[in-house]
N, C-alpha and C positions, 0 to 999 in steps of 0.2 A: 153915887159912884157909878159910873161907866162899865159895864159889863165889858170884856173882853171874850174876843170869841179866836181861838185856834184853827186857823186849817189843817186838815191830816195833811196837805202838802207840802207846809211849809217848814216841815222836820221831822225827821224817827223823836218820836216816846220813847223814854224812858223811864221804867218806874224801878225805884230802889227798894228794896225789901232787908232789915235786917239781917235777914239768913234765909237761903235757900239760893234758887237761880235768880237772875233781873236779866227783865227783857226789853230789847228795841226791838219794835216795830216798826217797819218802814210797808208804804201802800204797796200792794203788785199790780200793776195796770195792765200785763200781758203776760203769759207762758208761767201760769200759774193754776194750782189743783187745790181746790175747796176739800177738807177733809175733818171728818166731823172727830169731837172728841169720843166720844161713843167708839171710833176704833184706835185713836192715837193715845188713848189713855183705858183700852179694857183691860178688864182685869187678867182674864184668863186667857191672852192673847201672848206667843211668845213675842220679843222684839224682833224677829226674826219675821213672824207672820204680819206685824203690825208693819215694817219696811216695807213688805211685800207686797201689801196689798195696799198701798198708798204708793208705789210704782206702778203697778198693774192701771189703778185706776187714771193715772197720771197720763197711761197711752192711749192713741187715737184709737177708733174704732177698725177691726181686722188685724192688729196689730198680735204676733205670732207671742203666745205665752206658755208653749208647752216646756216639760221640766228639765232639758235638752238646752234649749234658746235660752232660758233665766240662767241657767247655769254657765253657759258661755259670758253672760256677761257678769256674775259675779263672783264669786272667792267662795259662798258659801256650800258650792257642791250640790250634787243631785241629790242627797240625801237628806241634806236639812231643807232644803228647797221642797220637795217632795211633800215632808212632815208637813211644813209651813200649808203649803196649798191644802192637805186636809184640814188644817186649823180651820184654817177660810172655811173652808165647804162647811164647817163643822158647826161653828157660829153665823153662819149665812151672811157672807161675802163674800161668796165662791159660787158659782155652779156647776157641773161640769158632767157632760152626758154625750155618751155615745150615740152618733148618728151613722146610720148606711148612706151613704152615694147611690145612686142609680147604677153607677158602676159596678157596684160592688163591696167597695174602696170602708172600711169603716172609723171615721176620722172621729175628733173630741172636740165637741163645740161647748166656750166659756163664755159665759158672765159672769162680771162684776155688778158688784152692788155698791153704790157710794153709802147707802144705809141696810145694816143686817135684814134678811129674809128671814121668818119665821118656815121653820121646816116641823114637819108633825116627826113622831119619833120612828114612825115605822115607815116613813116616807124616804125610798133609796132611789139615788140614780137609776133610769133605766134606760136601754138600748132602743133610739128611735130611729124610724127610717126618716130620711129625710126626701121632702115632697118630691115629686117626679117632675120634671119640666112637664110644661104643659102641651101635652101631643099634638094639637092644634096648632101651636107654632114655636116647631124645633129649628135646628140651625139647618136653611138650605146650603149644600154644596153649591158651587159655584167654578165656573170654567177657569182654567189656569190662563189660557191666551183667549179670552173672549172674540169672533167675530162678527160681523153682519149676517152670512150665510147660515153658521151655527144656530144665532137667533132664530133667526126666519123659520129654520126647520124645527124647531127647539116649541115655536108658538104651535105650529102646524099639527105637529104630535099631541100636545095640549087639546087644541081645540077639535081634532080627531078622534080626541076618545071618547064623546057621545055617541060614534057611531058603533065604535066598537060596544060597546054599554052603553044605556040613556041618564044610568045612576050618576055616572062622572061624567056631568053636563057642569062646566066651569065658568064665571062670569067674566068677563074680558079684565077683571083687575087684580080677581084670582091668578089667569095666563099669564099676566105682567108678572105678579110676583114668583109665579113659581118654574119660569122661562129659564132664569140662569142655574136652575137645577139640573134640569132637563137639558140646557148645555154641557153639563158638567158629564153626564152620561154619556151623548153622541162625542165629546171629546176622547173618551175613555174607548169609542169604537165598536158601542153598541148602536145599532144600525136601528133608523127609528122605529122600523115594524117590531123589534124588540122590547126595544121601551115602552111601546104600546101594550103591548103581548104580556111584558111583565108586570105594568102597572092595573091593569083589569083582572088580569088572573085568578082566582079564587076570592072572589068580592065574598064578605061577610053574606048569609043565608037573608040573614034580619036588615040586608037595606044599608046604606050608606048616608048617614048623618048629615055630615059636613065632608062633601068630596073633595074640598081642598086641602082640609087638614089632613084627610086619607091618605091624599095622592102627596104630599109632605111628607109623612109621616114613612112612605114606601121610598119618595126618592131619597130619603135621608138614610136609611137603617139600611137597606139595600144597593146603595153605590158601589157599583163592581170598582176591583182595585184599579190600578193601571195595569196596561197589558202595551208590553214591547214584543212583538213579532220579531223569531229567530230570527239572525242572518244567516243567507245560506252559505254553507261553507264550500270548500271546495272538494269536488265533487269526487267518490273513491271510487279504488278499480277494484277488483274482485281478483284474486289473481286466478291460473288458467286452475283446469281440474286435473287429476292424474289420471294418467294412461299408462298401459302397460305396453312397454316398447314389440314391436313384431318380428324385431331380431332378436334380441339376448335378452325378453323378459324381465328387462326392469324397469320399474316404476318413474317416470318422467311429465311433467307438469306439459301440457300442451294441449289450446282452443279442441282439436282435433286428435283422433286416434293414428298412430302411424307409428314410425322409426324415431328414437333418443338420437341424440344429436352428435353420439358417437357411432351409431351406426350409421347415419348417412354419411358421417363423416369419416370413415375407418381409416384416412391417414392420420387424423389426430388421436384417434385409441393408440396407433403402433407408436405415434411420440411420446 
């Protein structure tokens, strides 16, 4: 007899069972999540966390899962949402830990796990910092209206400051990259003996490493704000001083000392 052989493509299975559920399967070729029974059948898992975390696992990578965001998108509330995510943590398919920013800023960074973590029993989340950009190359500023002249002077400055110090001696691909920083300052209307003046100013005692990343490191943290020069308004008078009149002693505003304006005028007193 002729063996027969099935493709899974060429129809959903079906297998009948007595009693209980019966299932079609059918293949998924795209926009589909591998999930082990180990979480879609634990025991000590509510169905609530078991959802949960066969969603989670189901999003791309960055994708926002704090208990805020799950909650807007379903029915079950921050509450049981909440509960749910420590199930996870709890059984290791959760992780969830406090990191600092450089900022400041202290956010909650999560993993999933497609298969449980073993966690030790006295083993708790704890509060990390997270890494520093690397000082040696932060985000240069850059000029708003870049142009030729800016450049020119911008290189000038640059390659000027061995004279002022021989420690911030720069290689010409150094000056290239760190030009439109250095634009970004004379834009702002510091004058370049300034920029000079500010970028050597109290060099470290111990020597200067890597003078490019220094001098990065200064144009970046240190970028004066913008600066708009008042306009000048129009111009005020002062009004006159008082004087005491040399006819009838009263009190009269005028450049000079002399006669109120009724006394030189004594036909307008008598009207």
């Amino acid at each position: 007899m002729t063996e027969q052989h099935f493709s899974a493509h060429a129809r959903a299975r079906s297998v009948r069972s007595r009693l209980g559920v019966d299932h079609v399967d059918e293949r998924h070729d795209e926009e589909f999540t591998v999930v082990g029974n180990h979480l879609a059948q634990h025991p000590d898992l509510s169905l609530t966390a078991i959802g949960l975390a066969t969603h989670i696992q189901s999003l791309p990578n960055g994708a926002l899962v704090g208990i805020k965001v799950l909650a807007a998108k379903f029915p079950e509330g921050e509450t049981r949402i909440a509960s749910a995510l420590r199930e996870l943590e709890k059984h290791g398919y959760l992780s969830r830990t406090k990191e600092r920013l450089p900022s400041g800023r202290i956010v909650t960074r999560t993993i999933s796990y497609n298969k449980p973590q073993r966690r030790t029993a006295h083993e708790t989340p704890a509060l990390r910092r997270a890494p520093a950009p690397d000082p040696k190359e932060p985000e240069h500023p850059a000029p708003a209206a870049p142009d030729l002249l800016t450049h020119r002077t911008a290189r000038t400055v640059l390659a000027g400051l061995r004279t002022r110090d021989p420690r911030l001696h720069l290689a010409e691909c150094d000056v290239r990259r760190l030009t439109p920083a250095v634009a970004a300052w004379l834009e702002r209307g510091v004058a370049p003996d300034d920029v000079q003046r500010t970028l050597s100013a109290g060099l470290p005692p111990e020597g200067v490493r890597h003078p490019a990343g220094f001098l990065a490191h200064r144009l970046t943290v240190l970028l004066p704000p913008l600066f708009e020069p008042f306009e000048p308004g129009p111009p005020t008078t002062r009004p006159d001083p008082l004087q005491t009149c040399d006819g009838c002693d009263r009190a009269f505003r005028a450049p000079r000392p002399g006669r109120c304006r009724d006394c030189r005028h004594p036909e307008r007193k008598a009207a």
